[in-house]
FISE-372203 format. One line per field, with one value per residue: residue number from 1; x, y, z of N, C-alpha, C in turn. Coordinates in steps of 0.2 Angstrom, whole numbers, m for minus. Layout:
<nodes>
num <- (NUM_...)
n.c1 <- (X_...)
n.c2 <- (Y_...)
n.c3 <- (Z_...)
ca.c1 <- (X_...)
ca.c2 <- (Y_...)
ca.c3 <- (Z_...)
c.c1 <- (X_...)
c.c2 <- (Y_...)
c.c3 <- (Z_...)
</nodes>
This chain:
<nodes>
num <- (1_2_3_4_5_6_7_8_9_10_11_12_13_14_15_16_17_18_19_20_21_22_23_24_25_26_27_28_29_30_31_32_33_34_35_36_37_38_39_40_41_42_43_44_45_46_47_48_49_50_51_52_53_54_55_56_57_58_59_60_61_62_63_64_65_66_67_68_69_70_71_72_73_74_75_76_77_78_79_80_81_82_83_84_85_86_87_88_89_90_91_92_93_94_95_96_97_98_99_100_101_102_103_104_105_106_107_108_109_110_111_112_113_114_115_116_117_118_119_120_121_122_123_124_125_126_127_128_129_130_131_132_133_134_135_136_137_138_139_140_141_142_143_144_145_146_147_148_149_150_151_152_153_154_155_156_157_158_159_160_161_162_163_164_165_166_167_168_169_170_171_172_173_174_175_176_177_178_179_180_181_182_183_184_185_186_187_188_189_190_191_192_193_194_195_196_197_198_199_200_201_202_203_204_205_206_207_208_209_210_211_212_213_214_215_216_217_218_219_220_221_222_223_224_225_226_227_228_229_230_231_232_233_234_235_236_237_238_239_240_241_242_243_244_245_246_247_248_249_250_251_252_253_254_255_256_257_258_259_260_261_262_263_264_265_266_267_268_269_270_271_272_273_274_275_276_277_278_279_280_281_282_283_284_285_286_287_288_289)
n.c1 <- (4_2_13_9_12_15_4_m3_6_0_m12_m11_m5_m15_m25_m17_m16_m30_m33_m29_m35_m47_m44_m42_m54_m60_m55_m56_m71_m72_m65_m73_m85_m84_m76_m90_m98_m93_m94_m106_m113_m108_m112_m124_m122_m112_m122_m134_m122_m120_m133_m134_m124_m129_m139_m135_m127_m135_m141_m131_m117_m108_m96_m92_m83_m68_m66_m78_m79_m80_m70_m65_m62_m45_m35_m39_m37_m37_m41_m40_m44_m40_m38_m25_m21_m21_m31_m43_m52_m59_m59_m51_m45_m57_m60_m47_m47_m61_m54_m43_m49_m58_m45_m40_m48_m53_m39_m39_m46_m39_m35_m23_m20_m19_m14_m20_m15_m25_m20_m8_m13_m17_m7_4_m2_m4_8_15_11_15_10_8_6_4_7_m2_3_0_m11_m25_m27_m26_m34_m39_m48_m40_m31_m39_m41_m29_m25_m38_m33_m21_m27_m35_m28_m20_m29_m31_m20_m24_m18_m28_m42_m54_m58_m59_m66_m63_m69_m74_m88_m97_m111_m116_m113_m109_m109_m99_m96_m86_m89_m89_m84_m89_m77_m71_m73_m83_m101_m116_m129_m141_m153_m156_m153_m169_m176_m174_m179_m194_m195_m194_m184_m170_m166_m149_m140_m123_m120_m124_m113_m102_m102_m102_m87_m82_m89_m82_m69_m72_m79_m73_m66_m73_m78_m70_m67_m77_m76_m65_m70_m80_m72_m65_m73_m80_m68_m66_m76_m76_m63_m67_m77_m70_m59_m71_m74_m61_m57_m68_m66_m56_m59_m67_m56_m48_m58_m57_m43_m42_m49_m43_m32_m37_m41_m27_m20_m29_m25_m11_m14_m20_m9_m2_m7_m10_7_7_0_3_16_14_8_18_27_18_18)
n.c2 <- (m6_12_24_37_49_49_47_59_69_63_68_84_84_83_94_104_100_102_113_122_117_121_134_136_133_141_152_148_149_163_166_160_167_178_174_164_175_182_172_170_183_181_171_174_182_175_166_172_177_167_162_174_171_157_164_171_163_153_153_154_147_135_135_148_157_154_147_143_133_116_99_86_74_74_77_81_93_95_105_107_114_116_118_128_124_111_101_101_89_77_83_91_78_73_80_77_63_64_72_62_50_54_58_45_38_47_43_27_29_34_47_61_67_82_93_106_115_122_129_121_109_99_101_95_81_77_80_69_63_67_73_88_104_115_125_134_141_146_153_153_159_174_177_184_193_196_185_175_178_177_163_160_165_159_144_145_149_138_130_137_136_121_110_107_100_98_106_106_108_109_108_110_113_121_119_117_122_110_103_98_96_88_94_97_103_109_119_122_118_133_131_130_134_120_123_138_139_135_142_152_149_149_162_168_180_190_208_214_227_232_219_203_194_204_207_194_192_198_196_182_180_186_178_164_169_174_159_153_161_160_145_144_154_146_134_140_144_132_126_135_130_115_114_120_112_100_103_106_93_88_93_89_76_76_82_70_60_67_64_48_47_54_45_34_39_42_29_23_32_28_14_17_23_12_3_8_11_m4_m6_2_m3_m18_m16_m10_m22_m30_m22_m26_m39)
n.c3 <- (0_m4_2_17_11_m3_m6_0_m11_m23_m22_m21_m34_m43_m40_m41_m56_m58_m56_m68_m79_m75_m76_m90_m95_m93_m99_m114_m112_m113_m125_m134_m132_m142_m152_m156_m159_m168_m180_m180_m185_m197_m205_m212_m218_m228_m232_m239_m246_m256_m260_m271_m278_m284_m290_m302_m308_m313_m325_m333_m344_m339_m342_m346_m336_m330_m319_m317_m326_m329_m329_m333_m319_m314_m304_m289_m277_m259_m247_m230_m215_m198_m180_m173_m160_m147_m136_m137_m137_m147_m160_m167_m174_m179_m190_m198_m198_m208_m221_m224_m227_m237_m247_m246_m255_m267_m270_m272_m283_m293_m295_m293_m278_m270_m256_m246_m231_m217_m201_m188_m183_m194_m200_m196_m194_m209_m215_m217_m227_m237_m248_m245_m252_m250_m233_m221_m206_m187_m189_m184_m172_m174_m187_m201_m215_m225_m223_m227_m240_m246_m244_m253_m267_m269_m270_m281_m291_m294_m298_m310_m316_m321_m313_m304_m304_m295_m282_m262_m248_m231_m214_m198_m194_m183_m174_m160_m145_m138_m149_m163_m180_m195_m209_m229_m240_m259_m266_m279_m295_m297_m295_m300_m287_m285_m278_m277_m293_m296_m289_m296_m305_m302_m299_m309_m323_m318_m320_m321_m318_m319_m332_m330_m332_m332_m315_m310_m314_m305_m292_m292_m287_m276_m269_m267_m257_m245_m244_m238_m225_m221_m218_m209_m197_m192_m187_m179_m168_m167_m160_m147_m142_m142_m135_m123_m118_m117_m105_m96_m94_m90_m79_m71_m71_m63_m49_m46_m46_m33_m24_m22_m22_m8_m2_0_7_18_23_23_32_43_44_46_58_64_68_76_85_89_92_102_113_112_117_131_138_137_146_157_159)
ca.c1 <- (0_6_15_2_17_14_m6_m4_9_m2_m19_m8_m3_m21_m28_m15_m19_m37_m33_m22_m37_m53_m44_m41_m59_m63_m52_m60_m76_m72_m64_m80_m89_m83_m78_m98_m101_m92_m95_m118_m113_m104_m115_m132_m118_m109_m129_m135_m117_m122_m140_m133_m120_m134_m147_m130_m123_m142_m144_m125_m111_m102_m88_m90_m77_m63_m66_m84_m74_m80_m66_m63_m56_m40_m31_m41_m36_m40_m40_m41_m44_m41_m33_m16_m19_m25_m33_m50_m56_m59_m63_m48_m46_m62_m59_m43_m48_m65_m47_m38_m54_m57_m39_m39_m55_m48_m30_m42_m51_m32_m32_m17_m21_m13_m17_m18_m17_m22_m17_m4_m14_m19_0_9_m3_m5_13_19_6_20_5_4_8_6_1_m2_1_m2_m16_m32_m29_m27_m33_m42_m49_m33_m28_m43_m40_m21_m27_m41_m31_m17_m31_m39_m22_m19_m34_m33_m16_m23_m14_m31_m48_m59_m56_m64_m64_m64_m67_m77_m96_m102_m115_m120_m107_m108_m108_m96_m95_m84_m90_m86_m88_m85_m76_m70_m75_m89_m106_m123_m134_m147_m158_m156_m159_m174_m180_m174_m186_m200_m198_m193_m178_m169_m162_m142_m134_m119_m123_m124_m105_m99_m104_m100_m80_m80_m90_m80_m64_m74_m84_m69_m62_m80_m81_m63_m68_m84_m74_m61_m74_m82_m67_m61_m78_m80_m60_m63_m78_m74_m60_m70_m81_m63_m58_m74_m75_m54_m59_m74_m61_m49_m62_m65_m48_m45_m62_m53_m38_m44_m54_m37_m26_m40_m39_m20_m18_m32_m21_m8_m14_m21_m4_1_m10_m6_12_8_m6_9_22_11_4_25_30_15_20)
ca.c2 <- (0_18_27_42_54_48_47_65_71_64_72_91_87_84_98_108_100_106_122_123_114_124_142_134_132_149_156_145_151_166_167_155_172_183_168_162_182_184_168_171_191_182_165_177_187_171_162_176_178_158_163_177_167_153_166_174_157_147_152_155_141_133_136_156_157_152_146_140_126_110_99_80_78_68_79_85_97_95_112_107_120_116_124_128_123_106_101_102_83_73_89_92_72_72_84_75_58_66_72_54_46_56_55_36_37_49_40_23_29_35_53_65_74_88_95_114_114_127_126_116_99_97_101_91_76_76_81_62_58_70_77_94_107_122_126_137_140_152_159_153_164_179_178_192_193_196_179_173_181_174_156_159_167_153_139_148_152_131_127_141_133_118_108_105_100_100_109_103_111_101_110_109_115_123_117_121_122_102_99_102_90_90_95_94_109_109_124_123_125_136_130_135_130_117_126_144_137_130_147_156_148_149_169_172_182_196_213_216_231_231_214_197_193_207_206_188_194_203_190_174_179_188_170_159_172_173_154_150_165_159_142_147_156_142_131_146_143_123_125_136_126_108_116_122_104_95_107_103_85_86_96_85_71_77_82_62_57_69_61_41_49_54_40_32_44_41_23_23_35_22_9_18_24_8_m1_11_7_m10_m6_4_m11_m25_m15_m10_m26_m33_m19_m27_m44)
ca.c3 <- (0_m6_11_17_9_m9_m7_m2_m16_m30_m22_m21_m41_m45_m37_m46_m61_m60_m56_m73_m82_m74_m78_m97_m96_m91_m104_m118_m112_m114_m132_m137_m135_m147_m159_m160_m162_m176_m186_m181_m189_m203_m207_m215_m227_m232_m233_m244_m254_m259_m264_m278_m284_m287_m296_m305_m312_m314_m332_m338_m347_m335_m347_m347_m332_m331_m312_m316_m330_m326_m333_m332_m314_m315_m302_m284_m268_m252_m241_m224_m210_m191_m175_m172_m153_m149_m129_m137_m139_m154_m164_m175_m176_m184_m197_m202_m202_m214_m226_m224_m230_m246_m249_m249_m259_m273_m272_m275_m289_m295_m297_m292_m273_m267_m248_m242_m225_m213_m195_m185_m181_m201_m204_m192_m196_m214_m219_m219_m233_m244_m252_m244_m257_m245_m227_m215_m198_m183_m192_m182_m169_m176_m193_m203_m222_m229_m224_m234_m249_m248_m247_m260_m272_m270_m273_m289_m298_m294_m303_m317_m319_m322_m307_m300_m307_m292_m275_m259_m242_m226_m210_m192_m194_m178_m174_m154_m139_m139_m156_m171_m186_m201_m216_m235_m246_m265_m268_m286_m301_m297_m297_m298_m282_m288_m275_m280_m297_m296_m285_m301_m312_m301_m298_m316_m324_m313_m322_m318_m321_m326_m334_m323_m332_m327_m308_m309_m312_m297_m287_m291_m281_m268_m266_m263_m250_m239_m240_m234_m220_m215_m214_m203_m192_m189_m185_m171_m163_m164_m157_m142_m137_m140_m130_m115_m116_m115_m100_m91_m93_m89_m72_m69_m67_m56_m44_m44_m44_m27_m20_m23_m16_m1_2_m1_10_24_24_25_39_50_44_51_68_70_68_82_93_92_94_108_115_112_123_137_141_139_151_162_160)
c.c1 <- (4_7_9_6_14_7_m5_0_3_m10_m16_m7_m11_m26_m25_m16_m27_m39_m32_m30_m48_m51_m43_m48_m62_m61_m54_m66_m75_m69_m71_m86_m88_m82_m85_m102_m101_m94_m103_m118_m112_m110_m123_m129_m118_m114_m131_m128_m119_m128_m137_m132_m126_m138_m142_m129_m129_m139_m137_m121_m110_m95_m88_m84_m73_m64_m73_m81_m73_m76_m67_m60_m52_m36_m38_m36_m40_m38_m42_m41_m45_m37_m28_m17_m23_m28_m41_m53_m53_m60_m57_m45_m52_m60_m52_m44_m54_m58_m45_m44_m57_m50_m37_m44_m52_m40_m35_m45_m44_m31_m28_m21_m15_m18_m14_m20_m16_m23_m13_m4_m13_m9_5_5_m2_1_17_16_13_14_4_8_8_0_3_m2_1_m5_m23_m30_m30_m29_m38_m43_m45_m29_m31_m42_m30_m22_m32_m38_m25_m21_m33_m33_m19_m22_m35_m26_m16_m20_m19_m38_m56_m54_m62_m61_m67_m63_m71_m82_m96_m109_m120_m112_m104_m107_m105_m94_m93_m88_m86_m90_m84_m84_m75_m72_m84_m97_m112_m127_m139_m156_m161_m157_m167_m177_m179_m179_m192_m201_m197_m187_m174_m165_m157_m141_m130_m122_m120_m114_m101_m98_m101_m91_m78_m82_m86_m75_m66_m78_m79_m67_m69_m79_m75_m63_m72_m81_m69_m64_m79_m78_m64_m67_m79_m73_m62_m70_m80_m68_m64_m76_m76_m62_m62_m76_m66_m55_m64_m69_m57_m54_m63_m60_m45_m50_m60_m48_m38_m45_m48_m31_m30_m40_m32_m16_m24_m28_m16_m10_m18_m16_0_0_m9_1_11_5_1_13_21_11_14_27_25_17_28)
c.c2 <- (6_21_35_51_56_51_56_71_70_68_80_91_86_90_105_108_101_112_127_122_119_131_143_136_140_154_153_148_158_171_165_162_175_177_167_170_183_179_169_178_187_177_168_179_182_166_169_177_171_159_167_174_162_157_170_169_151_147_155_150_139_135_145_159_154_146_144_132_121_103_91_79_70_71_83_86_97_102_109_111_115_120_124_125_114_107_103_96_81_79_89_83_70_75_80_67_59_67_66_50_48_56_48_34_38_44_33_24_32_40_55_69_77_91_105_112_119_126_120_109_97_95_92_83_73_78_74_59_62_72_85_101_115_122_132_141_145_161_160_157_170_181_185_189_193_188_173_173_176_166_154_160_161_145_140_147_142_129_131_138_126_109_105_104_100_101_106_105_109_106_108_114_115_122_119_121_116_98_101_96_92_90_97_102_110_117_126_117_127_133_132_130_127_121_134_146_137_137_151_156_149_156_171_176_191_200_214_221_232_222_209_194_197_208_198_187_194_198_183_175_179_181_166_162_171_166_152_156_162_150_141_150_150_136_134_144_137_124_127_130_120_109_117_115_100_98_105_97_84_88_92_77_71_77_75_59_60_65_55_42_51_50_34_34_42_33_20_26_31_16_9_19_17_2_3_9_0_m11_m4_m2_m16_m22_m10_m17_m33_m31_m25_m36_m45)
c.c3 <- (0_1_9_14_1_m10_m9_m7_m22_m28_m22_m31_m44_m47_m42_m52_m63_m58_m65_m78_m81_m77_m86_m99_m98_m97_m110_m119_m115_m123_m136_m139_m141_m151_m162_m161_m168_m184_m186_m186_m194_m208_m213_m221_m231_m235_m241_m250_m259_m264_m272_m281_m288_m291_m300_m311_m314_m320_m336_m337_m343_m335_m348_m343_m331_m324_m313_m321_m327_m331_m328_m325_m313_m308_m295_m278_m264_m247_m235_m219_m205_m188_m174_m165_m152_m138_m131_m140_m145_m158_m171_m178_m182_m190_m199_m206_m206_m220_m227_m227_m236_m249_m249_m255_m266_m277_m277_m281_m295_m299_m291_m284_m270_m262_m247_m235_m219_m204_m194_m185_m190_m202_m201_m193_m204_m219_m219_m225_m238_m248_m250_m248_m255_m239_m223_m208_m196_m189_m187_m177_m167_m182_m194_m210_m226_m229_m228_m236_m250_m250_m253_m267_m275_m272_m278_m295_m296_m299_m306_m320_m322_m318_m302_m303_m302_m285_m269_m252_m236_m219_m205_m194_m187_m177_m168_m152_m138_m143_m160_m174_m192_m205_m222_m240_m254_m267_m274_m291_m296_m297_m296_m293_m286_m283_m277_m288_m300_m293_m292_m306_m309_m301_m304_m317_m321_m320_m318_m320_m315_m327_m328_m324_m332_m318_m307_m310_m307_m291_m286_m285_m273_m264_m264_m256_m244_m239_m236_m227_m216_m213_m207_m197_m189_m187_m177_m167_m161_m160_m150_m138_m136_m134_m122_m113_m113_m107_m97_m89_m88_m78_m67_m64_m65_m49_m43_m42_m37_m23_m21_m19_m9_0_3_4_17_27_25_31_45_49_48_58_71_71_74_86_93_95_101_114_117_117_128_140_140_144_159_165_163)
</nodes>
């Protein structure tokens, strides 16, 4: 049995480690605000930017842009978004093994992948495949629109080079505080929503000025930056509070592990005083003999 030295050594590092793991929580919590602020502001724009594009692109070629050119796909990119920071559960594990499972798929079907990968976890996992063609890091914490615009523009002038026939973006969907689930967004080429579609023909044909392939110029870039924005904003916020679930489940279990250890410390220190009292008992009852 562990001496009453050890018991109380490993309940003091407990204690500290749910110190460490409660004020994590706290500070999670606290990022989780502002993060879920900004991605609830963003999610209406990048909703309605989807809706144009679909009643913009219903009733034009596919082949009129360059970036709408839907091409034989012998070559796919995977964009994968997660967090620079890890201590937040299964969350960036999912998002990878969703990646690692299209990428066997594609490989099996025997087209060419190549991996974007932005934050840390995605890098430091998925740079042994030898597929990752450019990544990322210490952006999720601070990032901003200009860091969107860098990784769309780098994705686009891929696939206008030809280097890539379809694009697909893999990141963590917000869903509550307790739920976030990867999703699969087809980035490139362009396509028209089959819903937005279908809303086109029933309300009849919209007048543009300047013309709809003019406005559709200007919109194509500004569409892959919103979507790789509103994925990253939704990534920042599954992060901080699959983080603050981890923390409080981490903290939850310490409080147990000190209530065992007590109950452990307590039963060791009766073990001991009652080996004393016997010692004492034994050499009374010699003295008396």
């Amino acid at each position: 049995m562990a001496s009453l030295k050890d018991v109380k050594s490993k309940i003091g590092g407990v204690k500290k480690t749910s110190q460490i793991t409660s004020a994590m929580n706290m500070v999670a919590a606290a990022k989780l605000r502002g993060a879920q602020a900004k991605m609830e502001k963003f999610r209406p724009y990048a909703a309605k930017f989807n809706q144009a594009m679909g009643n913009l692109s219903s009733g034009m070629d596919s082949g009129a842009f360059p970036l709408m050119e839907a091409r034989e796909v012998k070559a796919v990119e995977l964009v994968v978004v997660t967090s620079d920071r890890g201590l937040c559960g299964s969350f960036n594990a999912n998002i990878i093994n969703t990646a690692e499972k299209l990428l066997r798929k594609y490989q099996a079907e025997g087209k060419k992948v190549s991996l974007v990968c932005i934050g840390k976890k995605s890098i430091s996992k998925l740079r042994k495949t030898g597929l990752v063609r450019k990544q990322y890091a210490d952006l999720m914490g601070t990032f901003q629109m200009f860091n969107a615009r860098t990784i769309a523009q780098d994705v686009a002038e891929n696939f206008l080079a030809g280097e890539s026939d379809l694009v697909q973006l893999i990141y963590g969907k917000f869903h509550s505080v307790g739920v976030q689930r990867p999703d699969t967004l087809a980035l490139l080429p362009i396509q028209p929503a089959a819903q937005a579609a279908e809303a086109a023909v029933a309300k009849g044909d919209y007048l543009y000025e300047p013309s709809p392939e003019q406005i559709m110029e200007v919109l194509q870039p500004l569409y892959l930056n919103v979507m790789v924005y509103h994925a990253m904003l939704e990534v920042s916020a599954g992060e901080n509070a699959a983080r603050m679930t981890a923390m409080d489940n981490a903290t939850k279990a310490c409080s147990d592990m000190i209530h065992n250890l007590t109950l452990v410390y307590n039963k060791v220190r009766q073990s001991s005083i009652t080996a004393e009292l016997m010692d004492i008992v034994g050499g009374a009852e010699a003295l008396k003999g």
